[in-house]
ROMI-588273 format. One line per field, with one value per residue (C-alpha): residue in one letter; residue number from 0; x, y, z. Coordinates in nm, 2 decimals, always signed. Each point is the difference from the previous one (the first is absolute). Example, Ala and Ser with C-alpha at 12.3 -4.5 7.8 and 13.67 -1.06 7.14 Angstrom:
paba: (A|S) $
milo: (0|1) $
x: (+1.23|+0.14) $
y: (-0.45|+0.34) $
z: (+0.78|-0.07) $
***
This chain:
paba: (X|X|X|X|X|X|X|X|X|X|X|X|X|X|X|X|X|X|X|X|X|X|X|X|X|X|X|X|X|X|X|X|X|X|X|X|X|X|X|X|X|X|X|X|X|X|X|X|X|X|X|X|X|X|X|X|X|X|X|X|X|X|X|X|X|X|X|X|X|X|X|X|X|X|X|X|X|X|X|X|X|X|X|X|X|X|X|X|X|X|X|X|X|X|X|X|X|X|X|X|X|X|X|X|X|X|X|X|X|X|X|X|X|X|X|X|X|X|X|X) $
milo: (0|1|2|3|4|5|6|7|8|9|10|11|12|13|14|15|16|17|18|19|20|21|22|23|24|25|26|27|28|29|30|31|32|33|34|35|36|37|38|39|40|41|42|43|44|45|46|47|48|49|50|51|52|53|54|55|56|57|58|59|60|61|62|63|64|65|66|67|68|69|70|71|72|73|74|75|76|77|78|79|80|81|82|83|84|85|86|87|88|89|90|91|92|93|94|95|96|97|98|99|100|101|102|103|104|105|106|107|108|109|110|111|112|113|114|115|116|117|118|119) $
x: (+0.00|+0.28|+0.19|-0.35|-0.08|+0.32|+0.26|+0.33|+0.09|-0.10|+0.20|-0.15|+0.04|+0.17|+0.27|+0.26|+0.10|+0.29|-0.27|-0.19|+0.30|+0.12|-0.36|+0.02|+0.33|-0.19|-0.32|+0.16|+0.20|-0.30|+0.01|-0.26|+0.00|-0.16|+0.15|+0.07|-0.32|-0.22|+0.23|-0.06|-0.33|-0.04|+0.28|-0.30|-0.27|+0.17|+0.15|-0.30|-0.31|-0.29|+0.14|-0.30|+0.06|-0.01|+0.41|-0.01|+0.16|-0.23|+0.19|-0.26|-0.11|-0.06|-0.20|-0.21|-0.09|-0.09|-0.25|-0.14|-0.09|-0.12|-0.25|-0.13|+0.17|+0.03|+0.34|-0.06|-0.10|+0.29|+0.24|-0.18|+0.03|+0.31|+0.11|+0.14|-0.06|-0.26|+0.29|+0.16|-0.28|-0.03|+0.44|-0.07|-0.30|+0.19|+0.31|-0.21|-0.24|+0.34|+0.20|-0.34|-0.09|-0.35|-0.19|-0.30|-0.11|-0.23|+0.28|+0.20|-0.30|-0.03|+0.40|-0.02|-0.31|+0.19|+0.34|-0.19|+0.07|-0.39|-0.31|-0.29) $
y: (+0.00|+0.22|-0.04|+0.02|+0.36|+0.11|-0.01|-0.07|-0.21|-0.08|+0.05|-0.15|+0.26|-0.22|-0.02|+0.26|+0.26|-0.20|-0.19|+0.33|+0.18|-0.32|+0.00|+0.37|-0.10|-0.22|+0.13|+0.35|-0.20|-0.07|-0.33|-0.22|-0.09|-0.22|-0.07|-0.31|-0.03|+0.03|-0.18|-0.27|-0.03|+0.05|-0.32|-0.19|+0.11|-0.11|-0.32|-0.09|+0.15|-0.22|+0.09|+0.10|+0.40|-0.14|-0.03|+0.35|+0.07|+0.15|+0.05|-0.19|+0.34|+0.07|-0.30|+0.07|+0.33|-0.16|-0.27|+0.27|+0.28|-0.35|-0.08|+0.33|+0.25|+0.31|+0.15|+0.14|-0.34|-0.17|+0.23|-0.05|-0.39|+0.04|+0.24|+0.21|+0.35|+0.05|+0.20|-0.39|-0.12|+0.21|-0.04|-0.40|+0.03|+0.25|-0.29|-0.28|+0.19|+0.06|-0.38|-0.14|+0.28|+0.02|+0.35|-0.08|-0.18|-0.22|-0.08|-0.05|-0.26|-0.21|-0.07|-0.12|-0.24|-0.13|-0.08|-0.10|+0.26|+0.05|-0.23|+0.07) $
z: (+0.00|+0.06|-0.33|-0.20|+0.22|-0.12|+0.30|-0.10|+0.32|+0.32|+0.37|+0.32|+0.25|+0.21|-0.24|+0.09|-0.15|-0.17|-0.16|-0.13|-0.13|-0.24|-0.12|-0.09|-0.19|-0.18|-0.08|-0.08|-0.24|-0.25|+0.23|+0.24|+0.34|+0.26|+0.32|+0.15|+0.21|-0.28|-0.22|+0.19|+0.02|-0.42|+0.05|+0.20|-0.19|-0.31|+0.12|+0.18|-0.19|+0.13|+0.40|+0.21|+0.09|+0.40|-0.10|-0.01|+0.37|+0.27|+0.37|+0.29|+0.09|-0.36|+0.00|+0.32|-0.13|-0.39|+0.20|+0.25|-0.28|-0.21|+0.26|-0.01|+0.33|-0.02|+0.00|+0.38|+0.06|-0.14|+0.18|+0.36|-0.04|-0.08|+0.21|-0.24|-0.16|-0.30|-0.16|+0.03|-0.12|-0.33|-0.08|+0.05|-0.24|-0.28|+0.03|-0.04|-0.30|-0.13|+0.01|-0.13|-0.24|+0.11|+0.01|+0.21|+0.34|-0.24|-0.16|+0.34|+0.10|-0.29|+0.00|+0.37|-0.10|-0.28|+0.23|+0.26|+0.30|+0.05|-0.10|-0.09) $
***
């Protein structure tokens, strides 16, 4: 999706800034590049293109959060169960949007039924 938008290359931000400046090399070089996090995950997706998206890696909190927001809790709720702040709450929810490249809390629900972290 990236490439087809128009980027030129992609950086995690957890990459350094070693990492950013060799991609600015390349890409203001007429070149392309993608950092080893995502390249890693095209190398998956590629070797393995009928893996379920439940490979995609979700931390155990992550994972709490997914199956609570799945079975319908508010985000206050969420945080008071967990004890944590709704700011947590809503950074968990962007990063696991993000890793599963979903946009929507439907969306959110019908990937936990499918790998099985709520039932119906």
């Amino acid at each position: 999706e990236l490439l087809s938008a128009g980027a030129q290359g992609h950086v995690d931000k957890m990459d350094g800034f070693d990492e950013f400046k060799k991609a600015l090399d390349i890409i203001s070089g007429g070149g392309t590049f993608i950092g080893p996090k995502m390249a890693s995950m095209m190398r998956s997706l590629i070797l393995n293109p009928d893996s379920s998206s439940s490979e995609i890696p979700l931390s155990d909190r992550e994972k709490q959060i997914l199956q609570l927001v799945a079975e319908s809790y508010s985000t206050k709720e969420v945080a008071a169960r967990l004890n944590i702040s709704v700011r947590t709450v809503d950074n968990h929810r962007t990063n696991i949007m993000r890793k599963l490249n979903l946009h929507d809390v439907a969306a959110l629900t019908r990937y936990a039924i499918k790998n099985e972290l709520i039932s119906l």
